[in-house]
N, C-alpha and C positions, 0 to 999 in steps of 0.2 A: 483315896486310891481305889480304885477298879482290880479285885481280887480275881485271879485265873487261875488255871490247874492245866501244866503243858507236860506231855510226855514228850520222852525222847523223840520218837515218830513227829512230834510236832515241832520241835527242833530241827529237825532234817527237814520237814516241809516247807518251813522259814528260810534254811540257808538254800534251799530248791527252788523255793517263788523266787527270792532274788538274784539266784545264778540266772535262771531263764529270763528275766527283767532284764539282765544286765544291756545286753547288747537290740534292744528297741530303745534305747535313752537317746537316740537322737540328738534330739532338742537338748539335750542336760537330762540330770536325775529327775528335775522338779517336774517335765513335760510325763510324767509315769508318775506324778502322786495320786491322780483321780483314781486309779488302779490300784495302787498301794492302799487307798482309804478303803476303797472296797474289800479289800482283800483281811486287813488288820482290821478295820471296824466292823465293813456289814455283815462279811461271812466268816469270821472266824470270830471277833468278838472280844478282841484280847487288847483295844485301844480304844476308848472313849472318842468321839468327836471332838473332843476338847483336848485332849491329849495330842492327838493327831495335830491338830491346829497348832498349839502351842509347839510341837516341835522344828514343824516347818519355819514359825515366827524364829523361835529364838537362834534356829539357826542359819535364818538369814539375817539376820543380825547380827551375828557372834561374826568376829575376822576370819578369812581362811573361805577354803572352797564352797559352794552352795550343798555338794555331795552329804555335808557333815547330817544333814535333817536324816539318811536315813540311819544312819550311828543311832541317836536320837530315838528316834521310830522305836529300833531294835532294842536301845536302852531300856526306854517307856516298857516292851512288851516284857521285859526281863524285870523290871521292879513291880511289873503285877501282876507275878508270878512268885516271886522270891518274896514279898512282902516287904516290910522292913523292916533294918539289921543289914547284917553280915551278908546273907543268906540273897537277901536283894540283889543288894549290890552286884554279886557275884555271879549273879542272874543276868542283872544289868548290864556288864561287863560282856555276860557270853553271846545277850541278846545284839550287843552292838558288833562282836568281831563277827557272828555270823552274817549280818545284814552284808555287813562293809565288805567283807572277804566273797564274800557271793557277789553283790554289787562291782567288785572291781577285778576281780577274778576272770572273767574270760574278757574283759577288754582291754586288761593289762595285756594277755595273754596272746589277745588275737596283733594288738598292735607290735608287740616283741617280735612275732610271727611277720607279720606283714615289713615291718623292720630289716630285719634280717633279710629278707627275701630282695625288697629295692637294693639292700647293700649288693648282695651277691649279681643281679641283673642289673646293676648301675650303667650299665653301656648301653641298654636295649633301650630302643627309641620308644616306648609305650611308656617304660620307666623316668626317661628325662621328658618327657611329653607330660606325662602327668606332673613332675614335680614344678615344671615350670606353668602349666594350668594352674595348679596351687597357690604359687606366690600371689596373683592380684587378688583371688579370693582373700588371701588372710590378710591382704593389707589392708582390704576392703573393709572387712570385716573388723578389725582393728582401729580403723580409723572412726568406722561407722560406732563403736563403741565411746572411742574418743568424744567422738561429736553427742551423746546420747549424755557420757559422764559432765561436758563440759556445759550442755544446752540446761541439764538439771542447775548448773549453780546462777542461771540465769545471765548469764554475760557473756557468752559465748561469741558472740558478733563483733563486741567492741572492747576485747580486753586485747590489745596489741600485744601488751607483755606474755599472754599465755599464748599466743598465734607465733611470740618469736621463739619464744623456750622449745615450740615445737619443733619448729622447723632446726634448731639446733641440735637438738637431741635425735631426730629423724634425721639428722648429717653424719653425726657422731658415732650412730649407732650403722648406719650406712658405711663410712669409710675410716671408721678405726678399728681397732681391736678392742678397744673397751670395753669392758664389763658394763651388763648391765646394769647388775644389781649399784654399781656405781653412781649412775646416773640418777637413779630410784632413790638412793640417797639423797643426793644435790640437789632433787626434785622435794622431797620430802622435807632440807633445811630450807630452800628459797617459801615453801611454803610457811612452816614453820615462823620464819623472820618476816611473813605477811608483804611480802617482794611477790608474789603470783596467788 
């Protein structure tokens, strides 16, 4: 374990780097690790290169969003601080809600904002212009992920049964009311029972 010694001042500085981080994440969180490794390793000192590394691993790994690594991060910087024990932990704990709460804090914020704002101007032709420029990107972009998930299990070309379940579920989800999370199911046993 990599021993540190943080004041409060540097607690505030932690949940301050990743308040102002928050909203250049573009790309995702990961596109701002080079930044964060500088920031935790070179100049502050308070995370190992190995540390660093293994958090971003484990928590691309682990289920659930890619965001979790800087939970992680923040944890890391809180258990070598706290040492171990009780005292860690609880380090570990404040290390991860400052990271996360700074991290999702003004894009929670700005999107709630921008939210509200298309509700209230939903007539104005800038506002239906843009939402409708929207739609082919994210289907694009969705599909293009499709195509990226399905080209990784190598049979993307000739597996007729996965080309059909698509086109059902992109019907389904097209002209019912059905729940997604439904489908994500159905999807989940046909795999499951080795049918796609």
């Amino acid at each position: 374990m990599h021993t540190i010694t943080l004041q409060p001042i540097d607690w505030l500085n932690l949940f301050l780097y990743y308040l102002s981080l928050s909203l250049l994440a573009v790309g995702g969180a990961i596109s701002l690790a080079p930044d964060m490794q500088r920031y935790l390793v070179e100049r502050n000192g308070w995370l190992t290169d190995v540390q660093f590394s293994a958090s971003i691993a484990i928590a691309q790994a682990a289920p659930g969003p890619n965001v979790l690594f800087i939970a992680l991060l923040g944890w890391n910087v809180g258990l070598n601080a706290g040492g171990a024990g009780t005292g860690g932990w609880a380090l570990g704990l404040l290390g991860a809600a400052l990271c996360m709460l700074g991290t999702m804090l003004p894009s929670a914020t700005l999107t709630w904002l921008a939210t509200r704002w298309a509700q209230r101007n939903s007539e104005r032709r800038a506002v239906r212009a843009f939402k409708q420029g929207m739609a082919p990107i994210v289907i694009g972009l969705v599909m293009a992920t499709a195509w990226v998930l399905g080209r990784a299990q190598g049979h993307i070309a000739t597996d007729w049964a996965l080309w059909l379940l698509t086109l059902v579920v992109a019907l389904l989800v097209w002209r019912t009311r059905l729940h997604l999370l439904w489908l994500l199911g159905a999807g989940a046993l046909l795999g499951a029972l080795g049918w796609v």
